[in-house]
C-alpha positions as CSV (number, residue, x, y, z in Angstrom):
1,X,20.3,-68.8,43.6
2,X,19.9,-65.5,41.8
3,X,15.7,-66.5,41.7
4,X,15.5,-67.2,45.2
5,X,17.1,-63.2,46.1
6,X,14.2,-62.0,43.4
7,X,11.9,-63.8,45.4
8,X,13.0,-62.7,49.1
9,X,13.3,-59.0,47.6
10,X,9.6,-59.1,46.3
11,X,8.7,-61.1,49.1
12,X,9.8,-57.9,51.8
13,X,8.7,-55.5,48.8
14,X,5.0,-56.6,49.5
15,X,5.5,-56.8,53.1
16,X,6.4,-53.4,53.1
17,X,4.0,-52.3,50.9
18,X,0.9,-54.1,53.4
19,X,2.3,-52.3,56.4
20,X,2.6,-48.9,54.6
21,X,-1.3,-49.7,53.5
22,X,-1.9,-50.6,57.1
23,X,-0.3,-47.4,58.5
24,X,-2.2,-45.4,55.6
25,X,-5.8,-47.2,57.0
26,X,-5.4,-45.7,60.4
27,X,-4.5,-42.4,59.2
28,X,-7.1,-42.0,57.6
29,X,-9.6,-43.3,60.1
30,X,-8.0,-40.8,62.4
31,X,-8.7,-38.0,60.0
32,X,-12.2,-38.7,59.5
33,X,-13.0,-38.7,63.0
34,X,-12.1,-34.8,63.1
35,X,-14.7,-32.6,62.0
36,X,-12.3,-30.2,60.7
37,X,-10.1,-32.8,57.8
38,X,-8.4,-31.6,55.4
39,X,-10.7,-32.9,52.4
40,X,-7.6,-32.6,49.6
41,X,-5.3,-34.9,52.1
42,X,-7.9,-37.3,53.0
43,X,-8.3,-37.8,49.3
44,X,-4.6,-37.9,48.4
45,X,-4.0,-40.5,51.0
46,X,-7.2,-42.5,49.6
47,X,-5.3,-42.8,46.4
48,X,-2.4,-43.2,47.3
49,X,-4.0,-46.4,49.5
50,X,-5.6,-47.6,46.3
51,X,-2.6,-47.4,44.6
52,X,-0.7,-49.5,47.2
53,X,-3.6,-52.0,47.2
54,X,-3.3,-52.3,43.1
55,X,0.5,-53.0,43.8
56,X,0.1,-55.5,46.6
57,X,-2.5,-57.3,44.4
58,X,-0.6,-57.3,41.1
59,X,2.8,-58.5,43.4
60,X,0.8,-61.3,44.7
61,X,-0.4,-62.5,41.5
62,X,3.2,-62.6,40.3
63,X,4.3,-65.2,43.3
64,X,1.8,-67.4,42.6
65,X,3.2,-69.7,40.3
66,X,2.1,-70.2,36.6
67,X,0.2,-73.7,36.8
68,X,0.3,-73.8,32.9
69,X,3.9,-74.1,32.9
């Protein structure tokens, strides 16, 4: 029981994380399109996008089940 709430919690972790990575995406699209962007927030956002791309990544890998088991 107790693995099935770790999974449901990681499962609306990641889901959360996507639509925060989503939201970031337009942002920053909306940004570049002004000729007058603030260059050290366009950058933080970048990384903090990478960042959240890394986490959703690494998350994913740890749902997939371990075949070698």
């Amino acid at each position: 029981m107790q693995q099935t709430d770790k999974k449901a919690a990681n499962t609306l972790r990641l889901e959360t994380l996507r639509l925060e990575h989503r939201d970031l995406d337009e942002v920053i699209r909306q940004l570049t399109a002004t000729i007058k962007a603030d260059q050290l927030l366009l950058k933080r956002l970048k990384k903090r996008k990478l960042w959240l791309k890394d986490m959703i990544a690494k998350m994913e890998s740890e749902l997939i089940p371990n075949l070698n088991a």
